[in-house]
mmCIF file of the C-alpha atoms, coordinates in Angstrom:
data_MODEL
# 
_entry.id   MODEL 
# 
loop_
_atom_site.group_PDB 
_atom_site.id 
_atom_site.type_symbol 
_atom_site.label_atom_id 
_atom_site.label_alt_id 
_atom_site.label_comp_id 
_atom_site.label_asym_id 
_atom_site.label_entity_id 
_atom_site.label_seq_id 
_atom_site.pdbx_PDB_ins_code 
_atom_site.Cartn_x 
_atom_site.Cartn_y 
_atom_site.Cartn_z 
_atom_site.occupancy 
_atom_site.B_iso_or_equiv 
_atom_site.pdbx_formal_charge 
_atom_site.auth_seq_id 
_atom_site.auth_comp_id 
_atom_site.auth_asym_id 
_atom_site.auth_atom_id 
_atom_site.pdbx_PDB_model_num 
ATOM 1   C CA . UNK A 1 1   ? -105.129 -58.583 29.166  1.00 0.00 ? 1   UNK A CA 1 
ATOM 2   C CA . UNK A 1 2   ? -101.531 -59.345 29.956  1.00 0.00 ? 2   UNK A CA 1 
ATOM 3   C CA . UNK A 1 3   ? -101.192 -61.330 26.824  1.00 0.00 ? 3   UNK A CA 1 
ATOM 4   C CA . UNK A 1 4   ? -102.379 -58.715 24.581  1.00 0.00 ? 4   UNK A CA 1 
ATOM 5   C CA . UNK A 1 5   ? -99.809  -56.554 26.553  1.00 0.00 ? 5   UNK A CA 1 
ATOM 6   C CA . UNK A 1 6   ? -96.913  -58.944 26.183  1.00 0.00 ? 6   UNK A CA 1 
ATOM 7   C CA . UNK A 1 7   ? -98.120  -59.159 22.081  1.00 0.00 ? 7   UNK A CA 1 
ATOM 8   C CA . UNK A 1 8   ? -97.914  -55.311 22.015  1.00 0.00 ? 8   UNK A CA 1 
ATOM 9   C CA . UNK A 1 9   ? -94.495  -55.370 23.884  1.00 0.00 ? 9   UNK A CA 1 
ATOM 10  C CA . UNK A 1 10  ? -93.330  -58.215 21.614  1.00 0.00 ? 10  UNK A CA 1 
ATOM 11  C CA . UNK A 1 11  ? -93.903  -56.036 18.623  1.00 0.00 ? 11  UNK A CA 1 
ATOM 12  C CA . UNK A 1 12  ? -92.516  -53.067 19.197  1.00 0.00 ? 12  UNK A CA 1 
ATOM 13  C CA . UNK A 1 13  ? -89.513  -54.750 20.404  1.00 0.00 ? 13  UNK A CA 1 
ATOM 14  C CA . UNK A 1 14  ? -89.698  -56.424 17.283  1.00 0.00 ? 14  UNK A CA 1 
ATOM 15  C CA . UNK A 1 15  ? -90.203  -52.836 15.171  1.00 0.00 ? 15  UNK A CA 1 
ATOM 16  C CA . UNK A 1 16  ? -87.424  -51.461 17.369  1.00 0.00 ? 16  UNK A CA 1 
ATOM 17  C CA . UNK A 1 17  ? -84.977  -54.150 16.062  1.00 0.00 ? 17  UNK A CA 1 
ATOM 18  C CA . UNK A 1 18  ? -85.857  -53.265 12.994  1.00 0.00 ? 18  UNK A CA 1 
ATOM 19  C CA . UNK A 1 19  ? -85.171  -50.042 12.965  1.00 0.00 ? 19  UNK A CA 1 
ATOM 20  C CA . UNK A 1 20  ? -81.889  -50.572 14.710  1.00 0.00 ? 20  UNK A CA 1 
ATOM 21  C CA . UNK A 1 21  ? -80.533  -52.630 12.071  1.00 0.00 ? 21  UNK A CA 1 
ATOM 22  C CA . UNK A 1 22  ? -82.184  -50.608 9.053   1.00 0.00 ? 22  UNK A CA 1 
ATOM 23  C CA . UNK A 1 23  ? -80.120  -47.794 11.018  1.00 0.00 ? 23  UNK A CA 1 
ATOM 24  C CA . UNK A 1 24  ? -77.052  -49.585 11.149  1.00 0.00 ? 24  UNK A CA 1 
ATOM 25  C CA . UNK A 1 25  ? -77.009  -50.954 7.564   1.00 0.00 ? 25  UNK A CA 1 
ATOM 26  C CA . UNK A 1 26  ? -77.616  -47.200 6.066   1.00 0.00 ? 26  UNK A CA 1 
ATOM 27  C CA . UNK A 1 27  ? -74.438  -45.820 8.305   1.00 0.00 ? 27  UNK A CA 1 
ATOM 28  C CA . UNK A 1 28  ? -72.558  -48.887 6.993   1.00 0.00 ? 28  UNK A CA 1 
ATOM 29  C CA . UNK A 1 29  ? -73.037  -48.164 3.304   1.00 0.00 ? 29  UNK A CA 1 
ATOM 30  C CA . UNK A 1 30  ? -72.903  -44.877 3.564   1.00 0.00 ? 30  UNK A CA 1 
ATOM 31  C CA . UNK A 1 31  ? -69.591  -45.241 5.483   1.00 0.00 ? 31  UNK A CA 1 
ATOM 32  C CA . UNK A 1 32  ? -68.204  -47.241 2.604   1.00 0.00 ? 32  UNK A CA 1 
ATOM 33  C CA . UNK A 1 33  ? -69.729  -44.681 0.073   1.00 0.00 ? 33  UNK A CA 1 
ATOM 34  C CA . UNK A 1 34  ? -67.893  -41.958 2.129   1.00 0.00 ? 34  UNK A CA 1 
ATOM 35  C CA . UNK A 1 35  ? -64.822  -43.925 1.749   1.00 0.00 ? 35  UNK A CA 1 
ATOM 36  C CA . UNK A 1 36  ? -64.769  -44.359 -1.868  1.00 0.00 ? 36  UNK A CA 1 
ATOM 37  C CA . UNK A 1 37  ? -65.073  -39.984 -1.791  1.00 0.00 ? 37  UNK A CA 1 
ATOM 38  C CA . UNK A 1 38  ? -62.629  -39.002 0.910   1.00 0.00 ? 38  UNK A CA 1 
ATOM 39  C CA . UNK A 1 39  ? -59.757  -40.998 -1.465  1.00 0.00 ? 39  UNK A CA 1 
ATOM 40  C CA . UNK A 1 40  ? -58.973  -38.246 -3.716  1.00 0.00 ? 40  UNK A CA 1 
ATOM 41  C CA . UNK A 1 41  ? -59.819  -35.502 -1.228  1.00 0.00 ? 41  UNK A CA 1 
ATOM 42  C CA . UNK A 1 42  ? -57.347  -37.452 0.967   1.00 0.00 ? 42  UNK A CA 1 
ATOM 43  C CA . UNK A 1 43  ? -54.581  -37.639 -1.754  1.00 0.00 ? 43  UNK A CA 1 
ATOM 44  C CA . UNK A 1 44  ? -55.616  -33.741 -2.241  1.00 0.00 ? 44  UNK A CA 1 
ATOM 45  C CA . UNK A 1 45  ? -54.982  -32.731 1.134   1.00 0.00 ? 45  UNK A CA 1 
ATOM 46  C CA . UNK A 1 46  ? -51.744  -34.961 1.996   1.00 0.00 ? 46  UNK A CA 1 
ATOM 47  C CA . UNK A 1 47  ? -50.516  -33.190 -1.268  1.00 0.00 ? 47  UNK A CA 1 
ATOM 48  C CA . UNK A 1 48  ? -50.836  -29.671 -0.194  1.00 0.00 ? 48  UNK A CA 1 
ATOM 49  C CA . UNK A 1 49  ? -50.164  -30.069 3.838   1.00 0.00 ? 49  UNK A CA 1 
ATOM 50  C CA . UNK A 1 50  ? -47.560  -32.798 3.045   1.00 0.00 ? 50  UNK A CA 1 
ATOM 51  C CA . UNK A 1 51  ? -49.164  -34.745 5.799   1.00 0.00 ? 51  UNK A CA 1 
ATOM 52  C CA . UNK A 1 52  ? -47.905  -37.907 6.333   1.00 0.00 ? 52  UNK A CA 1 
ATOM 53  C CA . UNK A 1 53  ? -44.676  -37.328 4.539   1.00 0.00 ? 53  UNK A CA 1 
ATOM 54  C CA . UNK A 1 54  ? -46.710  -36.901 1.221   1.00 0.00 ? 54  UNK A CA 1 
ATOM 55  C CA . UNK A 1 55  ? -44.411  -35.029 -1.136  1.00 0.00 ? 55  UNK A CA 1 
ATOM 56  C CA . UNK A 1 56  ? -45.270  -32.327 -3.209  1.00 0.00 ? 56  UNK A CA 1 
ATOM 57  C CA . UNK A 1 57  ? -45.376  -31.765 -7.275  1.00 0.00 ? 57  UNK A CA 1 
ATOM 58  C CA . UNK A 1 58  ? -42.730  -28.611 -8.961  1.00 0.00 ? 58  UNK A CA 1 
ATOM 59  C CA . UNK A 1 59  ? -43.212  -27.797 -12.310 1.00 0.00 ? 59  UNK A CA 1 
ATOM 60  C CA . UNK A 1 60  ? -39.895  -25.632 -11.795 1.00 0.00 ? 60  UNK A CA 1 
ATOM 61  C CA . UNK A 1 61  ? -36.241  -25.525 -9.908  1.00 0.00 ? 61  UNK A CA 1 
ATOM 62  C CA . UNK A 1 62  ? -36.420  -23.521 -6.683  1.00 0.00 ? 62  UNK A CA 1 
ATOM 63  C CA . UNK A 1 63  ? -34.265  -20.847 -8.293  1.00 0.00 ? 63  UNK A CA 1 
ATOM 64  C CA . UNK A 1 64  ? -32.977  -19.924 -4.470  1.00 0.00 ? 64  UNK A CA 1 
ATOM 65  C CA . UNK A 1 65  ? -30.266  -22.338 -3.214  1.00 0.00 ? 65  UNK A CA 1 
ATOM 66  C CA . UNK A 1 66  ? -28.783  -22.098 0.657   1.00 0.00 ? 66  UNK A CA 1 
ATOM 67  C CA . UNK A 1 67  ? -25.713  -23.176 2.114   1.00 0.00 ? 67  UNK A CA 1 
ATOM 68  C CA . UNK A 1 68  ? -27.769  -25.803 4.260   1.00 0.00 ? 68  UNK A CA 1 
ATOM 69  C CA . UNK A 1 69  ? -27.161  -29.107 3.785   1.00 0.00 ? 69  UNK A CA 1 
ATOM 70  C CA . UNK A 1 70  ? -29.531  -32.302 3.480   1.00 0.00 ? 70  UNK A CA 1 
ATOM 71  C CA . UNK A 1 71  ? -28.802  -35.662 3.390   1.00 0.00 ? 71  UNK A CA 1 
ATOM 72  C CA . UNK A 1 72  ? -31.470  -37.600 1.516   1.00 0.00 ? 72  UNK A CA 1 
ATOM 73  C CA . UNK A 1 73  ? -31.772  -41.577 1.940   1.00 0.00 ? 73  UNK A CA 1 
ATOM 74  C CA . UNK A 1 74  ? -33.243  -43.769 -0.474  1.00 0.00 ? 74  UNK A CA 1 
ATOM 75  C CA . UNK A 1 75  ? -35.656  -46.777 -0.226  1.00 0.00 ? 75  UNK A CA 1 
ATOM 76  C CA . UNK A 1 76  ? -37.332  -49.284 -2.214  1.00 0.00 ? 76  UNK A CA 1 
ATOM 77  C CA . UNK A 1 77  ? -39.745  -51.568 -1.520  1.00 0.00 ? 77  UNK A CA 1 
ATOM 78  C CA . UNK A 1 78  ? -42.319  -54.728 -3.802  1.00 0.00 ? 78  UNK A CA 1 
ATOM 79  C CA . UNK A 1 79  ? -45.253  -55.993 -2.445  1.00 0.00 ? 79  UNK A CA 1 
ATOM 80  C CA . UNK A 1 80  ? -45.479  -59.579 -2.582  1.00 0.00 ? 80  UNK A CA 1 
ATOM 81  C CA . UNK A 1 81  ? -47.674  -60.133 -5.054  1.00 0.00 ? 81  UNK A CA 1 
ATOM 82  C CA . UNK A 1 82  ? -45.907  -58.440 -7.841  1.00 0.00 ? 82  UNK A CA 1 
ATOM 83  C CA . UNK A 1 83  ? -43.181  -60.011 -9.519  1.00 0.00 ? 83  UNK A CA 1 
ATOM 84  C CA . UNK A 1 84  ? -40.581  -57.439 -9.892  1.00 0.00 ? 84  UNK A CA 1 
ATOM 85  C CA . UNK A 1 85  ? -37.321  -56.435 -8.160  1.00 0.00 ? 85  UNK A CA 1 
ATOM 86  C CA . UNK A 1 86  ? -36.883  -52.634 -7.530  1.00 0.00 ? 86  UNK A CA 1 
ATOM 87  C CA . UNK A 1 87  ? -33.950  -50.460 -5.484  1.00 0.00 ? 87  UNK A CA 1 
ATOM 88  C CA . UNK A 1 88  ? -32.684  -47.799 -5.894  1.00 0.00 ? 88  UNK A CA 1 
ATOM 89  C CA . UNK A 1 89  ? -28.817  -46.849 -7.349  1.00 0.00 ? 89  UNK A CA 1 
ATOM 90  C CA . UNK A 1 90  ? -27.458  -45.338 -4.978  1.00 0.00 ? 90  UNK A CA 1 
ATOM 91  C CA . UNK A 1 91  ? -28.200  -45.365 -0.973  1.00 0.00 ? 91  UNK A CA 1 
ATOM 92  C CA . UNK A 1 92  ? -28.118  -41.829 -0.515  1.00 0.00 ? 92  UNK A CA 1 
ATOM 93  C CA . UNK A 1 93  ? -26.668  -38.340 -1.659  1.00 0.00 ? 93  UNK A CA 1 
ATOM 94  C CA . UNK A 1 94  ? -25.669  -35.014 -0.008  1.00 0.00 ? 94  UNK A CA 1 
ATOM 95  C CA . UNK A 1 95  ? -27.226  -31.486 -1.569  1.00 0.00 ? 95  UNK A CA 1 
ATOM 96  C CA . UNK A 1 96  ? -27.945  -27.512 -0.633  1.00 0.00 ? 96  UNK A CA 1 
ATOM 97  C CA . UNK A 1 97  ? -31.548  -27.000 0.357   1.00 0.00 ? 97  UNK A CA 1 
ATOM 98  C CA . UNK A 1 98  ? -32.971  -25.973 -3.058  1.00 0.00 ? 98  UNK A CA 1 
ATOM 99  C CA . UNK A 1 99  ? -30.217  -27.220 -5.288  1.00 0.00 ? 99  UNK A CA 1 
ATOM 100 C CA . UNK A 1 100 ? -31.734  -29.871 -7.791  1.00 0.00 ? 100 UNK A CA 1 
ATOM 101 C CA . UNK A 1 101 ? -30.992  -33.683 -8.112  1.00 0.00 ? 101 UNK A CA 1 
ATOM 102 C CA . UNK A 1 102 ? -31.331  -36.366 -9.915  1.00 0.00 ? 102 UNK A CA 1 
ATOM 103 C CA . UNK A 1 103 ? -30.961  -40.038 -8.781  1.00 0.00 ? 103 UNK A CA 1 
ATOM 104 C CA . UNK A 1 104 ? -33.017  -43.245 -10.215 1.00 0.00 ? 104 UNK A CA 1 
ATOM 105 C CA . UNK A 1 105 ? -34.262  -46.648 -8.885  1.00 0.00 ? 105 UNK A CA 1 
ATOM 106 C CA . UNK A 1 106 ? -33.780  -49.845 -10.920 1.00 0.00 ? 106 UNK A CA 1 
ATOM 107 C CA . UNK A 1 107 ? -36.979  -51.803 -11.248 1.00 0.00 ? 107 UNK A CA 1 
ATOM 108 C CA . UNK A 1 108 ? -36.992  -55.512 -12.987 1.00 0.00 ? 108 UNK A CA 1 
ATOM 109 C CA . UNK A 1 109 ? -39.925  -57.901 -14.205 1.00 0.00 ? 109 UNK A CA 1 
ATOM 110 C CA . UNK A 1 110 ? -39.090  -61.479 -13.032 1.00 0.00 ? 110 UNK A CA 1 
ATOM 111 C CA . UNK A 1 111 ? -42.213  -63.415 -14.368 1.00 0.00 ? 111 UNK A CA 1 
ATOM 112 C CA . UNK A 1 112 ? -42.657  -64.849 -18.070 1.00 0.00 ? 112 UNK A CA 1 
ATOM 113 C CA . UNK A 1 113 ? -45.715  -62.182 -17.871 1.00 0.00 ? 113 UNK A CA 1 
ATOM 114 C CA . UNK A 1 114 ? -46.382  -58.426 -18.749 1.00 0.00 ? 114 UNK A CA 1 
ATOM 115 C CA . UNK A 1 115 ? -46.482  -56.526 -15.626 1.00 0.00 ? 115 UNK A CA 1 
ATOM 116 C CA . UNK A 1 116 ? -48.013  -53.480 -14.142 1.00 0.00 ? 116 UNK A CA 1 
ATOM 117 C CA . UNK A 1 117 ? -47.313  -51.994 -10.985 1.00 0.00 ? 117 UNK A CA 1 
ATOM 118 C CA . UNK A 1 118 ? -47.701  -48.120 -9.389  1.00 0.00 ? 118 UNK A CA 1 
ATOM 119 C CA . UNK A 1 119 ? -46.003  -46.881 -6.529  1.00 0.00 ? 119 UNK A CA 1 
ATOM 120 C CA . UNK A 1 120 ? -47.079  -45.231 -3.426  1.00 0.00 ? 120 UNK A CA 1 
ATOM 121 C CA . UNK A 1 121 ? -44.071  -42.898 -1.663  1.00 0.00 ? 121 UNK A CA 1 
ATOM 122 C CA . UNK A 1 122 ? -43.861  -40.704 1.714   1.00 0.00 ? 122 UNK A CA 1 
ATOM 123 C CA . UNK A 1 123 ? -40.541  -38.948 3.267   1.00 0.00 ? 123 UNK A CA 1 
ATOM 124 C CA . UNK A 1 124 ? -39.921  -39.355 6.762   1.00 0.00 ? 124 UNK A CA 1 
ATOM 125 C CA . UNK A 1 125 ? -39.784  -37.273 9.131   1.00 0.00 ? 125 UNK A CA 1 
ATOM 126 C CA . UNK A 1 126 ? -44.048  -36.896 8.067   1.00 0.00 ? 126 UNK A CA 1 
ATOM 127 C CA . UNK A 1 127 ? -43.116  -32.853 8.893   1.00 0.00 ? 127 UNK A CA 1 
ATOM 128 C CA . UNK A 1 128 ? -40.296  -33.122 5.812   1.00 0.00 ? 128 UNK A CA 1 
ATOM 129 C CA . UNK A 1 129 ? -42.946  -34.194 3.099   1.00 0.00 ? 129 UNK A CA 1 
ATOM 130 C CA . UNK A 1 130 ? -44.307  -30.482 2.711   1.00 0.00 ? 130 UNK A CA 1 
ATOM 131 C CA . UNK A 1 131 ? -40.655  -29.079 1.440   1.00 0.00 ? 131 UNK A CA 1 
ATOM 132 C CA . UNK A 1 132 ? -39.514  -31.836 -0.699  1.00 0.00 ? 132 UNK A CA 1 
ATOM 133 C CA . UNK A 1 133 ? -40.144  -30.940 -4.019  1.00 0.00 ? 133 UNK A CA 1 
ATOM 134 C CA . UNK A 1 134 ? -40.263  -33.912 -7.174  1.00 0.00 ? 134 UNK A CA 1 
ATOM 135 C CA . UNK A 1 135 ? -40.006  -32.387 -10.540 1.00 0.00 ? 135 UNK A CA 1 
ATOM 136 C CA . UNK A 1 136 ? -40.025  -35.806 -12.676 1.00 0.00 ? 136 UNK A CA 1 
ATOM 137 C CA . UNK A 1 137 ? -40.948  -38.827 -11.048 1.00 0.00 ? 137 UNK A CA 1 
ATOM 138 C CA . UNK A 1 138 ? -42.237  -42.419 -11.801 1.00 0.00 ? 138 UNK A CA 1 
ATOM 139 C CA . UNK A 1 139 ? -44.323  -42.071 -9.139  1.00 0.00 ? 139 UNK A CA 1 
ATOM 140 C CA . UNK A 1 140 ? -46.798  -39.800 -11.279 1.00 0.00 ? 140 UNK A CA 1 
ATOM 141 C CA . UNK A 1 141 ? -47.671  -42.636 -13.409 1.00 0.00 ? 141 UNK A CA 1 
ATOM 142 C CA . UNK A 1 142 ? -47.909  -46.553 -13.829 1.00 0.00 ? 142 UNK A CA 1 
ATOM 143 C CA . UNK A 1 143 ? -45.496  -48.520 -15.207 1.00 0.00 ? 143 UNK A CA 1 
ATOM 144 C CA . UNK A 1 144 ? -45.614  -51.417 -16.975 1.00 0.00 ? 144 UNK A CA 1 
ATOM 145 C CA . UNK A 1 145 ? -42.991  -53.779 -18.062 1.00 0.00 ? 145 UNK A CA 1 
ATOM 146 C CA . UNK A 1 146 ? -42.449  -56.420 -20.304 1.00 0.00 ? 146 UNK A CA 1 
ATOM 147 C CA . UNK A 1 147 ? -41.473  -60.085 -19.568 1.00 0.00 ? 147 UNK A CA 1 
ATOM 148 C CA . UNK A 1 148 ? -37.947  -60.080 -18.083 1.00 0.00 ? 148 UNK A CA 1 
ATOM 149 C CA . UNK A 1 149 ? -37.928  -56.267 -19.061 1.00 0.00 ? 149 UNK A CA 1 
ATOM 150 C CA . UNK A 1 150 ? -35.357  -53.972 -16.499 1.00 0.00 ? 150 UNK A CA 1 
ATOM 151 C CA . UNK A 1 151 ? -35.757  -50.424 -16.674 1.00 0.00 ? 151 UNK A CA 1 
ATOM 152 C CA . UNK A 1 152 ? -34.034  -47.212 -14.820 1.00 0.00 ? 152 UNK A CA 1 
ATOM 153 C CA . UNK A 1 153 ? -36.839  -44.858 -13.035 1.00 0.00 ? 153 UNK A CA 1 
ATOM 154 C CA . UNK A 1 154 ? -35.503  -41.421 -12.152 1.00 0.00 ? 154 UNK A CA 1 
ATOM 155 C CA . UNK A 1 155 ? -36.229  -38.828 -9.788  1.00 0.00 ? 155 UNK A CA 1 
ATOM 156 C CA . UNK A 1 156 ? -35.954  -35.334 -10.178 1.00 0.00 ? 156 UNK A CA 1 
ATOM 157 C CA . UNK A 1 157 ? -36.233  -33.422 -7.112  1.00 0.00 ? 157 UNK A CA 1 
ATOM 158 C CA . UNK A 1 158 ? -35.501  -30.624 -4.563  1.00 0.00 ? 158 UNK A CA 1 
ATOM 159 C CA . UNK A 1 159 ? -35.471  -29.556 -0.739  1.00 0.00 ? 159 UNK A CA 1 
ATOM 160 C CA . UNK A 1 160 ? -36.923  -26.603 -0.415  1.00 0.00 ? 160 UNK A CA 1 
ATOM 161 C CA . UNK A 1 161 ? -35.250  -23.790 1.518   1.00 0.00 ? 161 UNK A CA 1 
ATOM 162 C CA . UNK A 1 162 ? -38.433  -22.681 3.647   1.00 0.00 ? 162 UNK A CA 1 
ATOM 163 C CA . UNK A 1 163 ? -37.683  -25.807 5.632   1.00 0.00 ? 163 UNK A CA 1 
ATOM 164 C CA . UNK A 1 164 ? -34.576  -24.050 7.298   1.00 0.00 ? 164 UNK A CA 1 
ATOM 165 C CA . UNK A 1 165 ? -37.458  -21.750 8.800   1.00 0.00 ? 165 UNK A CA 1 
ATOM 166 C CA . UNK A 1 166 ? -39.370  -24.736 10.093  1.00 0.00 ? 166 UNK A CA 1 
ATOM 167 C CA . UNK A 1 167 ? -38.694  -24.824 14.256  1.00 0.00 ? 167 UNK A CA 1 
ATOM 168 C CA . UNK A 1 168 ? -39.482  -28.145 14.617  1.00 0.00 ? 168 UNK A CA 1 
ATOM 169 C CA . UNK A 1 169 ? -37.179  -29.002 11.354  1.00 0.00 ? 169 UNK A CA 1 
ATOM 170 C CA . UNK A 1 170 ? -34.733  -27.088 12.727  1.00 0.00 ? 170 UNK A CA 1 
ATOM 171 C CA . UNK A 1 171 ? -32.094  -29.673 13.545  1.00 0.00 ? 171 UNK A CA 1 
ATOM 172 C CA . UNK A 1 172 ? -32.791  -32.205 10.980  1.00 0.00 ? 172 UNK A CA 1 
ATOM 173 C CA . UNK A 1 173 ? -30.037  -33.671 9.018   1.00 0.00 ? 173 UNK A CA 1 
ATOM 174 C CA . UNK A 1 174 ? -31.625  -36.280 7.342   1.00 0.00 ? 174 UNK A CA 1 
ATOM 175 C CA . UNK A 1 175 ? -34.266  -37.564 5.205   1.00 0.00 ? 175 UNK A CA 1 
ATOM 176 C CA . UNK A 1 176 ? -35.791  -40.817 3.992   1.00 0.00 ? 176 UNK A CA 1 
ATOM 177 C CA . UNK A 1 177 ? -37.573  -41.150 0.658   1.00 0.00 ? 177 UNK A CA 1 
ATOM 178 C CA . UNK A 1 178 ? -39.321  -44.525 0.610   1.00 0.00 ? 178 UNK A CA 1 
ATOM 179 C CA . UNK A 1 179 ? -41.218  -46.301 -2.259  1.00 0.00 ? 179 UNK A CA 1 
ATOM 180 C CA . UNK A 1 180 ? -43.482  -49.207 -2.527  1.00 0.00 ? 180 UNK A CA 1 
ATOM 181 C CA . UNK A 1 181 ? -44.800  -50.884 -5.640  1.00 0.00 ? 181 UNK A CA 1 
ATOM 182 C CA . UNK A 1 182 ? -48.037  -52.177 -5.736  1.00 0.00 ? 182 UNK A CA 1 
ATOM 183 C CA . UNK A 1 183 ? -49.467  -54.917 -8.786  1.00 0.00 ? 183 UNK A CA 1 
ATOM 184 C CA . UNK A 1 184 ? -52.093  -53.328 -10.909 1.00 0.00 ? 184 UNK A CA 1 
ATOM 185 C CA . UNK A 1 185 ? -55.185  -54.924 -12.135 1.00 0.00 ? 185 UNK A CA 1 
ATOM 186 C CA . UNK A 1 186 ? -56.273  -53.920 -15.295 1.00 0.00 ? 186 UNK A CA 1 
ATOM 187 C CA . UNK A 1 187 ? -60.003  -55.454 -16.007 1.00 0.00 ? 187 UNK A CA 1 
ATOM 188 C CA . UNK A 1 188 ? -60.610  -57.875 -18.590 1.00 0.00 ? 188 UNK A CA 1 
ATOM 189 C CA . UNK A 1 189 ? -62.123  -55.800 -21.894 1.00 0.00 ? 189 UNK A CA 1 
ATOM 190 C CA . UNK A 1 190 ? -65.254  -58.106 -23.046 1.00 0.00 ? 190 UNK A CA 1 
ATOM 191 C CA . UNK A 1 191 ? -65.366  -59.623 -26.246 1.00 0.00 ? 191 UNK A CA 1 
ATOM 192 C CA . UNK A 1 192 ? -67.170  -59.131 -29.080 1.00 0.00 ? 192 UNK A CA 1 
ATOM 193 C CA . UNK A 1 193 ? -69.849  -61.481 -29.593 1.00 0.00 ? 193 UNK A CA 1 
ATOM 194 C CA . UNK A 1 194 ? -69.278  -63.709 -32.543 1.00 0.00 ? 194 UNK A CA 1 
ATOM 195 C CA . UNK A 1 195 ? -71.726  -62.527 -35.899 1.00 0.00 ? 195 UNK A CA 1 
ATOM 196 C CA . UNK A 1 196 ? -73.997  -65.465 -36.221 1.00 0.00 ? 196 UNK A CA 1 
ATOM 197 C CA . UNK A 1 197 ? -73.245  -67.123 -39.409 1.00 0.00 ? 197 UNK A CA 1 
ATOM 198 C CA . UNK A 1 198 ? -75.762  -66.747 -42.320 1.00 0.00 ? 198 UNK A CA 1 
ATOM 199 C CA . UNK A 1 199 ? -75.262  -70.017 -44.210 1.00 0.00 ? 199 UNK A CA 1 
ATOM 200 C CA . UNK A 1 200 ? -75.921  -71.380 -40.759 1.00 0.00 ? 200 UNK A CA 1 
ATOM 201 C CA . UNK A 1 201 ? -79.207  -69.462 -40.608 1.00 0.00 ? 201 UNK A CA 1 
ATOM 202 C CA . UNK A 1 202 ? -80.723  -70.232 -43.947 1.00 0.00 ? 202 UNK A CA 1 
ATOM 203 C CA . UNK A 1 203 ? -80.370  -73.686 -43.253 1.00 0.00 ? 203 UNK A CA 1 
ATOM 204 C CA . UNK A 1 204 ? -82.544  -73.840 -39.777 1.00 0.00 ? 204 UNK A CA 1 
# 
């Protein structure tokens, strides 16, 4: 009797271990799947809130300009595993909340190779990112560059004036604008298979 009890404990332990794990693989993949998703409805939220000093897109010039003034600080940063060099002109510039600007980055391909790379960007302070305003940017796109090739990259861009009615922006004098290039991989197109050769044919 008590081995046909241990047998029955044995396999429903055994069933419940099972289930466990069949439990644990479905929340993984469906965690990953869930991750894949929340990307653009992550870009799509950090764009309209501004969280984490995501800027946001004008099609236009704020067409209101105040006598507040912002300094705005420029940064540039490569990831190691692209070849390129990349700063900006100028360190930083001076402007009325709502006035437009225009400043550029200089961005160089060191390797013998073509190169692609796309750029990720935030403003800090985080609360900043929801009034400042690009209206032509690099950013928006990849860029590729030939072997050796140096470009200029500008930014158009403005502050908007709401921020002077932020509380917690209240006393802010300064802001960063930070970029960092990334290397894109583009896959590998397949090739076309080869037409088989009819002389080659007739004679099998």
């Amino acid at each position: 009797m008590n081995s046909e009890t241990n047998g029955m404990d044995l396999r429903r332990r055994d069933a419940s271990n099972r289930k466990v794990a069949f439990v644990c693989a479905s929340i993984f993949f469906a965690m990953v799947g869930a991750s894949f998703a929340a990307v653009p409805l992550y870009e799509l939220f950090c764009q309209v809130t501004g969280f984490g000093g995501t800027t946001q897109r004008a099609e236009s010039e704020s067409g209101t300009i105040i006598d507040r003034k912002i300094t705005v600080r420029f940064d540039g940063n490569i990831n190691g595993a692209l070849p390129w060099s990349f700063k900006p002109q100028q360190r930083s510039v001076t402007l009325r909340m709502g006035e437009t600007m225009q400043v550029a980055y200089e961005a160089h391909n060191t390797s013998s190779d073509v190169t692609t790379g796309t750029s990720v960007f935030n403003v800090t302070p985080f609360e900043a990112g929801a009034y400042f305003n690009k209206m032509q940017c690099f950013c928006f796109t990849e860029q590729a560059l030939a072997a050796g090739e140096g470009v200029e990259m500008p930014v158009v861009f403005f502050v908007d004036p709401a921020m002077d009615e932020d509380p917690d922006l209240k006393h802010v004098k300064e802001i960063t604008l930070s970029y960092t290039f990334y290397p894109v991989q583009h896959p590998v197109k397949p090739v076309a298979a080869r037409p088989a050769d009819p002389a080659a044919e007739s004679n099998l």
